[in-house]
C-alpha positions as CSV (number, residue, x, y, z in Angstrom):
1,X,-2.2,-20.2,5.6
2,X,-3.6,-18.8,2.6
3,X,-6.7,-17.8,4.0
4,X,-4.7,-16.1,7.0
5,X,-2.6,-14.1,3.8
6,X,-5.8,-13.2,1.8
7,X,-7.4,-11.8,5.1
8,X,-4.4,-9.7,5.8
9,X,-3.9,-8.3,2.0
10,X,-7.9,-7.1,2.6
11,X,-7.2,-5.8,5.3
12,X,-4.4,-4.2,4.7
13,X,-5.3,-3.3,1.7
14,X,-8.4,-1.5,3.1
15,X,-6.3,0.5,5.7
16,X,-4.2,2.1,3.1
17,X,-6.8,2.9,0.9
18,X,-8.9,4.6,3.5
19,X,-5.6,6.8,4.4
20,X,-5.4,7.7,0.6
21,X,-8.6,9.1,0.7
22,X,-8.2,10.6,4.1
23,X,-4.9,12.3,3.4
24,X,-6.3,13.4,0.2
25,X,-9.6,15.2,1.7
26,X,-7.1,16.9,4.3
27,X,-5.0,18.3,1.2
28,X,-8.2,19.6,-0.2
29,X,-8.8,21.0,3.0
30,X,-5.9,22.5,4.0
31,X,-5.4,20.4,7.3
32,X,-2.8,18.0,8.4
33,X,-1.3,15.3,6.4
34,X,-1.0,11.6,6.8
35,X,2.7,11.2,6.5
36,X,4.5,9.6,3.4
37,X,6.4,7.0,5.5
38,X,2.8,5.9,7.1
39,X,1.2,5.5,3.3
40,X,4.4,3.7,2.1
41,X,4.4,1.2,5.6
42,X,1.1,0.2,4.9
43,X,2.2,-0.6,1.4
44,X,4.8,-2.1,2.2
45,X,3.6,-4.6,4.0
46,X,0.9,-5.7,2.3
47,X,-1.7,-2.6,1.6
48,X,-0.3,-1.9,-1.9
49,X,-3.0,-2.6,-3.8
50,X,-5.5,-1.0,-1.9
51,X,-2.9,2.1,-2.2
52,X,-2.5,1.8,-6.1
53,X,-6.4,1.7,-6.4
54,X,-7.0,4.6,-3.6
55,X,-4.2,6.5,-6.0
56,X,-6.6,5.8,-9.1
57,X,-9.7,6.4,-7.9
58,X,-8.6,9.4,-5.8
59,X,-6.3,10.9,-8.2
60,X,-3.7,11.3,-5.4
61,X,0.1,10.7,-5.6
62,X,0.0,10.4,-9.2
63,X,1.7,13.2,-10.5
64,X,4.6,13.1,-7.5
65,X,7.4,10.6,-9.3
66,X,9.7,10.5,-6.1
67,X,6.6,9.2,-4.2
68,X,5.5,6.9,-7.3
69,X,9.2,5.1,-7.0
70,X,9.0,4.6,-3.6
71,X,6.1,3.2,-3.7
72,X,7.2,0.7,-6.6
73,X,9.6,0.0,-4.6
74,X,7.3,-1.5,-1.8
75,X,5.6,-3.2,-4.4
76,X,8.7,-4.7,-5.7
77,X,9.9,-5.5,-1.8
78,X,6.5,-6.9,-1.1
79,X,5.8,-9.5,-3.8
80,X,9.6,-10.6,-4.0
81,X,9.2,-11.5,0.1
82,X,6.2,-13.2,-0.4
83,X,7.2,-15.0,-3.5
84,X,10.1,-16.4,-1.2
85,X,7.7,-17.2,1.8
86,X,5.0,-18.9,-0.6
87,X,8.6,-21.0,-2.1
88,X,9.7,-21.8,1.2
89,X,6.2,-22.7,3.4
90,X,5.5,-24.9,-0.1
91,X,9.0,-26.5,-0.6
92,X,9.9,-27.3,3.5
């Protein structure tokens, strides 16, 4: 199970930083955006830390504190349900 959960953080994690970078070269570019509610999905369930290093190296959604909560919020959402699946799958 815990290889099945690290597989899926990569991968995850992977996803949302590639739409970091791609929504960030489409700013530069002046073309369409990758939607807010798809960066914060992916971060939700389980891409966040791909998205807070995308956000680093990228410089994007740094400076935008209403996205910055939201995605704290995923965070927060995201380790306090797996916190409670790891207690449960280890304590049943």
């Amino acid at each position: 199970m815990l290889a099945v959960f690290a597989i899926w953080t990569l991968l995850a994690s992977g996803i949302t930083a590639l739409l970091y970078f791609l929504d960030k070269r489409a700013a530069a570019k002046d073309q369409r955006r990758i939607a807010e509610k798809t960066l914060l999905a992916w971060s939700l369930f389980g891409g966040w830390p791909g998205g807070w290093l995308a956000s680093r190296k990228f410089r994007h959604k740094t400076q935008k504190w209403s996205y910055r909560v939201r995605f704290a919020s995923c965070v927060f959402l995201n380790v306090a349900t797996t916190s409670l699946f790891w207690w449960w799958w280890l304590n049943r």
